[in-house]
One Martini backbone bead per residue (centre of mass of N, CA, C, O) as a GRO file, in nm:
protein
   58
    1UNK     BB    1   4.579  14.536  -6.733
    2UNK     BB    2   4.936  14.601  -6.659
    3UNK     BB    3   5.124  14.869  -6.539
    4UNK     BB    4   5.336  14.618  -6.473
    5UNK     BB    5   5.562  14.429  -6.439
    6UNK     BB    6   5.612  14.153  -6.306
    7UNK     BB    7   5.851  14.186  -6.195
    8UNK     BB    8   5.805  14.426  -6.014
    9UNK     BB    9   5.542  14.317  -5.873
   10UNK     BB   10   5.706  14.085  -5.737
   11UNK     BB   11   5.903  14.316  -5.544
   12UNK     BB   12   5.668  14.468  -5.427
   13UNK     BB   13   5.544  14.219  -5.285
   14UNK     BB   14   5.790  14.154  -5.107
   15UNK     BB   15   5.783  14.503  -4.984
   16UNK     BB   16   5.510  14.526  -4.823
   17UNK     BB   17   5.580  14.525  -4.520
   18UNK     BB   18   5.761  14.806  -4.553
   19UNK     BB   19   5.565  15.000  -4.704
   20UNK     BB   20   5.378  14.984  -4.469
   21UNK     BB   21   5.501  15.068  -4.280
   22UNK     BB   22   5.596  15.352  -4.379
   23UNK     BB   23   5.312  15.478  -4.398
   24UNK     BB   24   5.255  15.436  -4.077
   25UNK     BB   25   5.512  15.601  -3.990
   26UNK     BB   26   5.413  15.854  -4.130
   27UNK     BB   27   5.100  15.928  -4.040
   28UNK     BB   28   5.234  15.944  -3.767
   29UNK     BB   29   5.425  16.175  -3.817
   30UNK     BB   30   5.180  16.376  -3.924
   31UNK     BB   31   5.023  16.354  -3.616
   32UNK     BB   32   5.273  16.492  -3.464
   33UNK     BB   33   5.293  16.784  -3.657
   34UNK     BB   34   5.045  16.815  -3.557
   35UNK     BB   35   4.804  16.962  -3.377
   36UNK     BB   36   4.871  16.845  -3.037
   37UNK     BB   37   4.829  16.608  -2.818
   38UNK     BB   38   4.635  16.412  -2.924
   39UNK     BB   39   4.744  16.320  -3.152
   40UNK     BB   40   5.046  16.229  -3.097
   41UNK     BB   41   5.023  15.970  -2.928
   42UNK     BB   42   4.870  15.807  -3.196
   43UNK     BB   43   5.151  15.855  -3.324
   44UNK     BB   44   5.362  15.717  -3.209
   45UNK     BB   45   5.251  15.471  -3.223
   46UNK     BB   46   5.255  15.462  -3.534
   47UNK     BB   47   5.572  15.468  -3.579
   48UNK     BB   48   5.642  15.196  -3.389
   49UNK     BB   49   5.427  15.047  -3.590
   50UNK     BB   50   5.609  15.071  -3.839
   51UNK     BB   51   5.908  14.984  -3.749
   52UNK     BB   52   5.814  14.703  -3.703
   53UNK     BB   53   5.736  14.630  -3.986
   54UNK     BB   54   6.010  14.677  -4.084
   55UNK     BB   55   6.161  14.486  -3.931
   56UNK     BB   56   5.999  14.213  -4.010
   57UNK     BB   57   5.998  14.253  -4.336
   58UNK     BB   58   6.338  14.289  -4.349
   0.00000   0.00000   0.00000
């Protein structure tokens, strides 16, 4: 039993290169918001490649 209609997870599947940057954007954006320097610079790192899948998937 599907939860989404073809239509739907079709589209979804269709943004899924986009979807996943944003995550990975968001998770990196997450890691520079929190405490310290530790954190950040892989946070920018991943804010980078979050934007990248986002372009390639675009």
């Amino acid at each position: 039993m599907s939860f989404l209609r073809p239509e739907a997870k079709a589209e979804l599947w269709r943004w899924r290169e986009v979807l996943g940057g944003i995550a990975v954007a968001l998770i990196g954006l997450w890691l520079v918001a929190g405490p310290g320097l530790l954190l950040a610079i892989p946070g920018y790192a991943l804010i980078l490649a979050g934007v990248i899948f986002v372009w390639i998937g675009g």
